[in-house]
N, C-alpha and C positions, 0 to 999 in steps of 0.2 A: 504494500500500500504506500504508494505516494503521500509526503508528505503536506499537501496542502489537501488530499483527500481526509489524512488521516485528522486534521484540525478539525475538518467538521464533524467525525464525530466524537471527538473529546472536546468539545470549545464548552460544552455543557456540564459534563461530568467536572470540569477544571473547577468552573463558580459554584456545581453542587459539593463537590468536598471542600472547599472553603469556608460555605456553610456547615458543612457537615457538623463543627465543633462550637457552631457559634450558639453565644448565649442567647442574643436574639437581637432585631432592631429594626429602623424606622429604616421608610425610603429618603431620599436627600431631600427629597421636596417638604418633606414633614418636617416639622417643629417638635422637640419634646413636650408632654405636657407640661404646664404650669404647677409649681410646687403647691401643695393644698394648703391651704387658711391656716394659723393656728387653731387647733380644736375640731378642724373637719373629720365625717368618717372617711374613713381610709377603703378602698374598696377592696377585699377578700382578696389573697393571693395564693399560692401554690404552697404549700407545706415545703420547707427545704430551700424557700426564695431566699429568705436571710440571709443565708451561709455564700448564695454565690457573689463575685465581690467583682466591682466596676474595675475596668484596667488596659493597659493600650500594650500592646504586643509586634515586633516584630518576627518576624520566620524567616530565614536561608532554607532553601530547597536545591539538593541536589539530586543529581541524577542517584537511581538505584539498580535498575535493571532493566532490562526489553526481552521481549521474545523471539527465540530463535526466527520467527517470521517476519518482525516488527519492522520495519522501516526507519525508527527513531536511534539514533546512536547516543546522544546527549540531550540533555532537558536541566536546565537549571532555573531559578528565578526568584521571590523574593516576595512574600503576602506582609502586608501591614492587618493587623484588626483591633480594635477596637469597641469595648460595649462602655456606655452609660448609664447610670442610677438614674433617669427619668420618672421620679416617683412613684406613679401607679402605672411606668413602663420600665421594658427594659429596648434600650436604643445602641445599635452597634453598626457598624463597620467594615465590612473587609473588602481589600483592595488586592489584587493577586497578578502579578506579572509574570508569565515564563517564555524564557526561547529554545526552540525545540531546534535539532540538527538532525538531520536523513543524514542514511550513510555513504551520500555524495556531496555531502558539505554545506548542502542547502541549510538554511537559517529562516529561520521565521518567528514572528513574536506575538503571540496571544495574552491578553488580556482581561479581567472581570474586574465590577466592580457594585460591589453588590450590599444593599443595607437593608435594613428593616425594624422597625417596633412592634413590638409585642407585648400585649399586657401581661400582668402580674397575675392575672388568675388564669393565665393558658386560653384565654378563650379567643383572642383576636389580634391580628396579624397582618401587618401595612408592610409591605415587599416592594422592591424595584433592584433590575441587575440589569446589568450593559456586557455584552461582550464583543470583545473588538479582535480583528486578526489584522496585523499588519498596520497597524494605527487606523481605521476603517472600523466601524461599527458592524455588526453583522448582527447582532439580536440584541432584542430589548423586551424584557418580563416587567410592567407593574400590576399590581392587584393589591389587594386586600381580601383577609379569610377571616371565617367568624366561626365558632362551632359551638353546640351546644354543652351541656351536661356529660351527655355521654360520650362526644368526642364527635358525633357527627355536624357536617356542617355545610357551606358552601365556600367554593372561593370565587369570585368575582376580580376577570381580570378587564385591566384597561387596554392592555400592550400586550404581544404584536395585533392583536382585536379585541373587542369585546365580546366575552362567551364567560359560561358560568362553567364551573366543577362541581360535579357531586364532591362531599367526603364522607368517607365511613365512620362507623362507630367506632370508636375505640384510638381516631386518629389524633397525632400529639403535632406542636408547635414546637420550634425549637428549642427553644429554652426549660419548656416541660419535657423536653426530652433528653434534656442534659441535667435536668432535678430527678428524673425519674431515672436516667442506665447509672445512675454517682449512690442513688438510692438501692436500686437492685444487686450492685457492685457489696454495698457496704451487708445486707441482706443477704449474703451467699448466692444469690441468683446468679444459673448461668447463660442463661439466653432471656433476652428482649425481643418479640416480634409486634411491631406496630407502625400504622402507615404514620407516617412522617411527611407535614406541609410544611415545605421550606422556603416556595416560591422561586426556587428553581427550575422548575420544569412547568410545560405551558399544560399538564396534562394531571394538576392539581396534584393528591397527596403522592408519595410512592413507599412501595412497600418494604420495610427496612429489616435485617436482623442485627440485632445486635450480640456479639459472642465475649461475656464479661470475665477475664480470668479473676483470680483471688486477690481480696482488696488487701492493701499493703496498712496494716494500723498504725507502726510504726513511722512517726515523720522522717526523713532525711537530717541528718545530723549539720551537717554542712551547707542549707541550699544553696543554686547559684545567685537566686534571688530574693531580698526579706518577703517579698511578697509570697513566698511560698513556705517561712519559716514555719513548722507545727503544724505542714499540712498534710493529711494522709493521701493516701491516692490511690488509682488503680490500672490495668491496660483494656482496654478491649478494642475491639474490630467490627464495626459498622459495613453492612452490605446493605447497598439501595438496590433494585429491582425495577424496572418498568412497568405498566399496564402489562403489557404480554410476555414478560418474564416474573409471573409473582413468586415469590420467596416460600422457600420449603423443597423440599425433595432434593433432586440433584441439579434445581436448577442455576444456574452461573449470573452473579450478580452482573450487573451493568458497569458499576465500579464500586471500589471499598475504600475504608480509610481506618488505617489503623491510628491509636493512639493513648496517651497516657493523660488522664485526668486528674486535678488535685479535689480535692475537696469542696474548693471554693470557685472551681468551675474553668481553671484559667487547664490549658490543653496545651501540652509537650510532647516531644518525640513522636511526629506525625511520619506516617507512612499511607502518603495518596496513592492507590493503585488503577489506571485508566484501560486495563483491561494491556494496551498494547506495551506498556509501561509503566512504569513507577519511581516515583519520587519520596525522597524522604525531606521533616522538616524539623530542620531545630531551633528553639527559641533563642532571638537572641541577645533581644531587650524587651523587659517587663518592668512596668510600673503603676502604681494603683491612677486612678481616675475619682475625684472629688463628687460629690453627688448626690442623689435623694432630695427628700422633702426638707 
């Protein structure tokens, strides 16, 4: 596969494992909400919201490997992200650049840049992503999702048309879905399966597994950063799935993304896998983000 073939179909998987660890956030065009009154009620949040902590992150990603078929020889690049304590939201960030090389020396440079807000009780979800190949735009995702009680919902997009998504029951938002595998992790759980709306894909939730090894209770004696002093953690691997690849049996995710979680929600040692290749990322500056009501 040629490599400007093979950009189109990873231009998408690239901004969906970007997401993949994020805590959640607004499109650019959105504003955080306004801090509440002294004395206002607060509106109901997700059990385990406390613990995750505002903060601005950058990532190095280098090459990992390709497949004896692949046409990729190098891929390197470089995600900014970022989330905010938007009081009764949580608002993030992330920006992701990589240049891929075929094994005739070709070069090219794809791009994402993708945000979102999502409230504090998991139910509603403002999205917008731009991906660019070659400094050129080539897709563009906005919507908003809303779900109910039991996790079903709708998503309404604006970008590339307007059309609705069903979503199912049981379906999570990002940031409920990084409360909820930090949660199952610390519970002994070893597998997570639930659709997952990230607003990545034009084709509303997608079907995700998550595979949690054993949570680490013990902090890091040393870390490399105070923000992560006394914090426990753990690893697991993320598989998304399509509409016509759903998750279970033997079938083969669409892409994965391996990684390591602290407690407080901030995400190390990534390993993005696009099916034709793979990328690893290492953090490599972390600092808290000021915030809330």
């Amino acid at each position: 596969m040629r490599l400007r073939s093979l950009l189109a179909a990873t231009i998408a998987p690239v901004a969906a494992l970007a997401g993949a660890f994020a805590l959640a956030g607004p499109a650019p065009a959105q504003q955080p909400a306004p801090a509440a009154a002294p004395g206002a009620v607060q509106a109901a949040v997700l059990p385990g919201s406390e613990e995750m902590v505002a903060h601005r992150g950058a990532y190095r990603l280098s090459f990992d490997k390709s497949r004896d078929s692949s046409d990729i020889s190098r891929a390197e690049g470089v995600m900014l992200f970022e989330v905010l304590d938007a009081c009764d939201g949580w608002a993030s960030r992330q920006r992701l650049t990589m240049r891929l090389q075929d094994r005739d020396g070709q070069t090219i440079e794809t791009a994402s840049d993708y945000a979102t807000w999502e409230s504090k009780d998991g139910r509603r979800l403002r999205f917008s992503m731009t991906q660019m190949t070659g400094g050129a735009v080539s897709n563009r995702i906005t919507g908003e999702a809303v779900l109910q009680a039991d996790g079903s919902g709708v998503a309404n997009y604006d970008q590339p048309g307007a059309r609705q998504e069903a979503l199912p029951p049981g379906t999570l938002l990002p940031m409920a879905h990084t409360i909820r595998a930090i949660a199952a992790a610390r519970g002994g759980q070893r597998i997570l399966n639930v659709p997952l709306m990230d607003g990545t894909s034009e084709d509303g939730a997608q079907e995700s597994t998550t595979v949690v090894s054993p949570w680490k209770r013990e902090a890091d004696a040393q870390p490399r950063f105070p923000l992560l002093g006394g914090q426990e953690s753990g690893r697991m691997r993320i598989a998304f799935f399509g509409k016509d690849n759903s998750g279970g049996g033997a079938s083969s995710p669409d892409y994965e993304v391996g990684l390591r979680y602290y407690a407080n929600g901030v995400a190390d040692e990534l390993n993005m896998d696009f099916g034709e290749f793979s990328v690893n990322g290492k953090l490599e500056t972390l600092e808290a983000v000021p915030g809330g009501c």
